[in-house]
C-alpha positions as CSV (number, residue, x, y, z in Angstrom):
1,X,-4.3,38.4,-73.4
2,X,-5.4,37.9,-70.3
3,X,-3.4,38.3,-66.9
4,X,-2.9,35.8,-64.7
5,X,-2.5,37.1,-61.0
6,X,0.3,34.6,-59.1
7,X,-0.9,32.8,-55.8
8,X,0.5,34.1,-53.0
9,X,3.5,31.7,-51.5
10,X,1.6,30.5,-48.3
11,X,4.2,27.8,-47.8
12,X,6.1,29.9,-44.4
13,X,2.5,31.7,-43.1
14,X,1.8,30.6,-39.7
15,X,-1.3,28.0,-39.9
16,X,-4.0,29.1,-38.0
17,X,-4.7,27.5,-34.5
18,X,-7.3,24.7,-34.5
19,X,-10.2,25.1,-32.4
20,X,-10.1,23.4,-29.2
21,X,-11.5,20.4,-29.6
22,X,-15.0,19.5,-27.3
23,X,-16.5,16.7,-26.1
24,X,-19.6,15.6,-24.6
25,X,-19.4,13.1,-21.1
26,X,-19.7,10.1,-23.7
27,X,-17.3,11.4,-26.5
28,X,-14.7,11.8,-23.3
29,X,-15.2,8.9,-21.5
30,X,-14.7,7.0,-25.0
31,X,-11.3,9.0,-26.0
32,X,-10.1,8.7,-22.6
33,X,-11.4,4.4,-22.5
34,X,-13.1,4.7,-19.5
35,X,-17.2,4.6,-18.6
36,X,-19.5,7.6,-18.4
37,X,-19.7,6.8,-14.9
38,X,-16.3,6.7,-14.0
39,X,-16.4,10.2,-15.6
40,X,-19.1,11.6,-13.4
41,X,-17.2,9.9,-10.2
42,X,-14.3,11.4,-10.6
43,X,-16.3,14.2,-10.3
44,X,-18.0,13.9,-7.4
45,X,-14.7,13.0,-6.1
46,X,-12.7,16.0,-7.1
47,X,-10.5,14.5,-9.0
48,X,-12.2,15.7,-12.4
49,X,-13.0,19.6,-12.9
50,X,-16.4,20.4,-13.6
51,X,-17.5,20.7,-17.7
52,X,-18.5,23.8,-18.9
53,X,-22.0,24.5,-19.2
54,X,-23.8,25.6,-22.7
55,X,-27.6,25.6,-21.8
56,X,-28.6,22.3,-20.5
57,X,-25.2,20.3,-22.2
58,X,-21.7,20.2,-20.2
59,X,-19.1,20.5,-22.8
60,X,-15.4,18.7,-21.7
61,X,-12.1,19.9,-23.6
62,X,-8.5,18.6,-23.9
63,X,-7.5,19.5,-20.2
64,X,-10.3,17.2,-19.3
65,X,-8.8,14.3,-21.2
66,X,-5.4,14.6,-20.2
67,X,-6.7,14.8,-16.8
68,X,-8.5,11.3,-16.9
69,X,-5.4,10.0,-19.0
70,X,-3.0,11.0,-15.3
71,X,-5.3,9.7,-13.1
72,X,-5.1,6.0,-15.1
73,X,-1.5,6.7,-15.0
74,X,-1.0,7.2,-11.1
75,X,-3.5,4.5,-10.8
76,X,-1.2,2.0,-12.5
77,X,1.3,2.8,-9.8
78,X,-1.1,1.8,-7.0
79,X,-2.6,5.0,-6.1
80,X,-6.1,5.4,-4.1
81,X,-8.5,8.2,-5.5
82,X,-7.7,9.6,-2.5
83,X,-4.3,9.9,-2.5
84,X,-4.5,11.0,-6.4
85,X,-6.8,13.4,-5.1
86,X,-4.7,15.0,-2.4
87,X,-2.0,14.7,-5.3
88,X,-3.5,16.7,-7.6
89,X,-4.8,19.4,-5.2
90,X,-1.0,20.0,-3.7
91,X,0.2,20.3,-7.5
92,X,-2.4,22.9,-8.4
93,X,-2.0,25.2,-5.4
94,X,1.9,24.8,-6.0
95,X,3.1,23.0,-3.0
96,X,4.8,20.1,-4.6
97,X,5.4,18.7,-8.5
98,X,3.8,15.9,-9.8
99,X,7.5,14.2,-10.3
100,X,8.6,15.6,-6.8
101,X,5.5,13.5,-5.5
102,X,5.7,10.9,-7.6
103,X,9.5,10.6,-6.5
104,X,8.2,10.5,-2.5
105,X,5.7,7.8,-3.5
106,X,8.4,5.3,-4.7
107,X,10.4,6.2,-1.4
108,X,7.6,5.7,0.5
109,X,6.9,2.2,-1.1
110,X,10.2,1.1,-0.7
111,X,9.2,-2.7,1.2
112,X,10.4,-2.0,5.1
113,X,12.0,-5.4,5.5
114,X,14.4,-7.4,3.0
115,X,12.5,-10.7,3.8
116,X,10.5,-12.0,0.7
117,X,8.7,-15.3,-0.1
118,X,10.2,-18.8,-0.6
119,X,9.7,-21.9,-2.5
120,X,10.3,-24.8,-1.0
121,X,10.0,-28.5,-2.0
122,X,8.2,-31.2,0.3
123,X,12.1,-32.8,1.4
124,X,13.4,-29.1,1.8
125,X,10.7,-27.9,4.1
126,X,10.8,-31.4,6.0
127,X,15.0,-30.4,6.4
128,X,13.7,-27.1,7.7
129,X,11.1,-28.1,10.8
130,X,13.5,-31.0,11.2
131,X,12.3,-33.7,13.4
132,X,8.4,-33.0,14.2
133,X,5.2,-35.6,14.9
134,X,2.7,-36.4,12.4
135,X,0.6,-33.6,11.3
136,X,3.2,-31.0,12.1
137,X,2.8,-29.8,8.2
138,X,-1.0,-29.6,8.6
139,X,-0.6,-27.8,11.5
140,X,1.7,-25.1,9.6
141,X,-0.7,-25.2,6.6
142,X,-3.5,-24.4,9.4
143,X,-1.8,-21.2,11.1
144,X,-1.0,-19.6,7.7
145,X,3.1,-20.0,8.1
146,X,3.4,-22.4,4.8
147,X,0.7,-23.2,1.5
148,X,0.4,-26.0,-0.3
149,X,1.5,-24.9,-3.7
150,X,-1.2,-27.0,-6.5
151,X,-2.8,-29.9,-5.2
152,X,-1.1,-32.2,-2.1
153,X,0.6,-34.6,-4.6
154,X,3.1,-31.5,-6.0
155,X,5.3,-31.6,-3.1
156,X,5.9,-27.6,-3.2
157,X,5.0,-25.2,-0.8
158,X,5.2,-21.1,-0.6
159,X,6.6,-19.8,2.7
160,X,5.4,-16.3,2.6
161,X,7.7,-14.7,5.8
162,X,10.4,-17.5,6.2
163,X,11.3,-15.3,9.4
164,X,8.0,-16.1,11.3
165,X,8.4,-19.7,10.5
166,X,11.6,-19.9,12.0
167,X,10.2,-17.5,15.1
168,X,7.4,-20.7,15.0
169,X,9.5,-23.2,15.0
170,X,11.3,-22.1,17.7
171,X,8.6,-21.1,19.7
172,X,7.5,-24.9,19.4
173,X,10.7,-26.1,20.5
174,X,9.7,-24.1,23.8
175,X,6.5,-25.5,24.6
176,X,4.5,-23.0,22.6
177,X,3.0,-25.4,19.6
178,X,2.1,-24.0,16.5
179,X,-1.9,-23.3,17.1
180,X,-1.4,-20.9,20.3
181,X,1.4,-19.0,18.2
182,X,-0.8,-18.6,15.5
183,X,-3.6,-16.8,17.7
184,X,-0.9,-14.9,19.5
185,X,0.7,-13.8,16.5
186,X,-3.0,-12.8,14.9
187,X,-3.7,-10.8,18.3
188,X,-0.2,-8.7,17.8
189,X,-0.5,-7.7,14.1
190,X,-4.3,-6.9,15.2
191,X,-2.9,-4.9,17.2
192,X,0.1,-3.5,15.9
193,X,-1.8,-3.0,12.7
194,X,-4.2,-0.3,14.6
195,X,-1.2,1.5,16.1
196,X,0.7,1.7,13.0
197,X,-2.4,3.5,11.2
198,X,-2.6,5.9,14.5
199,X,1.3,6.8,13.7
200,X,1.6,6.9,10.2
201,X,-1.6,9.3,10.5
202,X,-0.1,11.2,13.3
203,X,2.9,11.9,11.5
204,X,1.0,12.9,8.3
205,X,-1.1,15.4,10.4
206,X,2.0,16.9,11.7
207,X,4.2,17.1,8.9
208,X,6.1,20.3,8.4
209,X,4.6,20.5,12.9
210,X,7.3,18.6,14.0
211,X,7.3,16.0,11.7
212,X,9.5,16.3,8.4
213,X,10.7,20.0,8.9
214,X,9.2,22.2,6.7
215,X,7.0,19.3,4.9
216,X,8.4,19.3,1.7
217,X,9.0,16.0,-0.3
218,X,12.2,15.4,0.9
219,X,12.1,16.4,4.4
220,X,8.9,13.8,4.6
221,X,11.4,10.8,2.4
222,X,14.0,11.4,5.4
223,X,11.5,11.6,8.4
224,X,10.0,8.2,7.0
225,X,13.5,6.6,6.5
226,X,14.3,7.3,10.1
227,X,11.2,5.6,10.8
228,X,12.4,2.9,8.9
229,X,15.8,2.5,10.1
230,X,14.6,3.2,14.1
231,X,11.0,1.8,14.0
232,X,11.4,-1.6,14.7
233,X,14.3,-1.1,17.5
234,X,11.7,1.0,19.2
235,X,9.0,-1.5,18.7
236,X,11.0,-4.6,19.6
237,X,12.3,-2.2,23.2
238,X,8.2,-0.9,24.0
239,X,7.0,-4.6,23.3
240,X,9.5,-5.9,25.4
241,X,8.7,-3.2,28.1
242,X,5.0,-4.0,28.1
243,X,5.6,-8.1,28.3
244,X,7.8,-7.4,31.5
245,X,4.9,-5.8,32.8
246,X,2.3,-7.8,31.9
247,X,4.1,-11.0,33.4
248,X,4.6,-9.2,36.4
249,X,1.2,-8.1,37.0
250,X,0.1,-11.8,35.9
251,X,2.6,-13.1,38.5
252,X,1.4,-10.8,41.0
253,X,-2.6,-12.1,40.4
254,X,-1.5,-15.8,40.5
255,X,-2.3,-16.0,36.3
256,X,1.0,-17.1,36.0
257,X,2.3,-20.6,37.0
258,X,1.8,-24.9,36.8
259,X,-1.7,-25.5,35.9
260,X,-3.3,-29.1,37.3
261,X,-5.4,-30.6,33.9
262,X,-8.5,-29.1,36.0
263,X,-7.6,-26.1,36.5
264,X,-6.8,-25.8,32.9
265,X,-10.3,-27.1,31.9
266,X,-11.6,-24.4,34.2
């Protein structure tokens, strides 16, 4: 008779681990749905740690992929390389989580102002400039402060900042028609736009220097809604300041004052 030796039960022995799993810059950049090239710029970038080399071949693993997989994800929230980039560098040396940064990103990207677009219909926005010459429309249509929404039969137009048509309006009512406002509007945000880049990156170099305490997430969410709340009193006091000045000085020099027709042509 022979014997017949029993299996042993392997039903509650510990599997053994599965080798990491490699990929070459194609294999990854096709698990991860992506192009080679955006593989090797993410890269150059920083964004993307460098494969490991075996001879002449760079060999990718798992970290790799899940890296590309969180960079699509912060991309889909509207971050720059650059800013995923600085993200990702804070994270690794331990300065700030991923969710602790992520939180200060939605803060950050909170809109500054409750105003938001309008839709109104030909008779509504007619009932809004109220009494005004032929052409008045055009002329909105012209400086940017209304669009024609579909072709000019559709009656319906998109007010994107019903605040600076009203500002418009007003300023028309004064003398100021609709064409001069226009350029002196575009010559503040030129401007405005340039100094608000100078303080948003004077703050950022300064954070945890006198700006946002000791730098952390949260200290830089409260510095930023201070900003917020306080920003636009100071800019609407310094703007005022400067406009005193300037129609002082241009007082002073005679550039302020009745103009003949000539001496406007001149």
């Amino acid at each position: 008779m022979v014997e017949r030796r029993s299996r042993p039960d392997t039903s509650t022995q510990p599997l053994a681990a599965a080798p990491s799993r490699s990929y070459s810059i194609d294999e990854l950049a096709a698990a991860a749905g992506v192009p080679s090239r955006t593989v090797r710029l993410y890269q150059s970038e920083g964004l993307l740690p460098p494969p490991v080399r075996k001879g002449r071949v760079g060999v990718y693993d798992a970290a790799h992929l899940e890296r590309l997989r969180l960079i699509a994800q912060l991309q889909d929230r509207g971050l720059r390389l650059r800013a995923i980039r600085d993200a990702l560098r804070g994270v690794a040396k331990g300065k700030v989580g991923l969710e602790e940064w992520l939180g200060l990103q939605a803060d950050l990207r909170t809109p500054w102002t409750e105003e938001s677009p309008i839709l109104l219909s030909e008779d509504e926005l007619q009932t809004r400039v109220g009494e005004r010459p032929p052409g008045f429309v055009t002329a909105l249509v012209r400086a940017g402060l209304v669009q024609r929404q579909g072709d000019r039969l559709s009656g319906r137009y998109v007010v994107s900042s019903p605040g600076l048509l009203d500002i418009a309006l007003r300023l028309d009512g004064a003398g100021v028609d609709i064409e001069t406002g226009a350029r002196a509007r575009e010559l503040m945000r030129k401007r405005i736009r340039r100094a608000a880049s100078e303080v948003v990156q004077y703050f950022a170099d300064r954070t945890g220097a006198g700006f946002a305490r000791s730098g952390s997430a949260q200290d830089v969410a409260e510095s930023f809604q201070a900003l917020r709340t306080f920003g636009a009193e100071a800019v609407r006091i310094l703007f005022a300041q400067e406009i005193e000045s300037a129609v002082r000085k241009g007082l002073e020099h005679g550039l302020i004052g009745p103009r003949s027709k000539r001496r406007r042509r001149q």
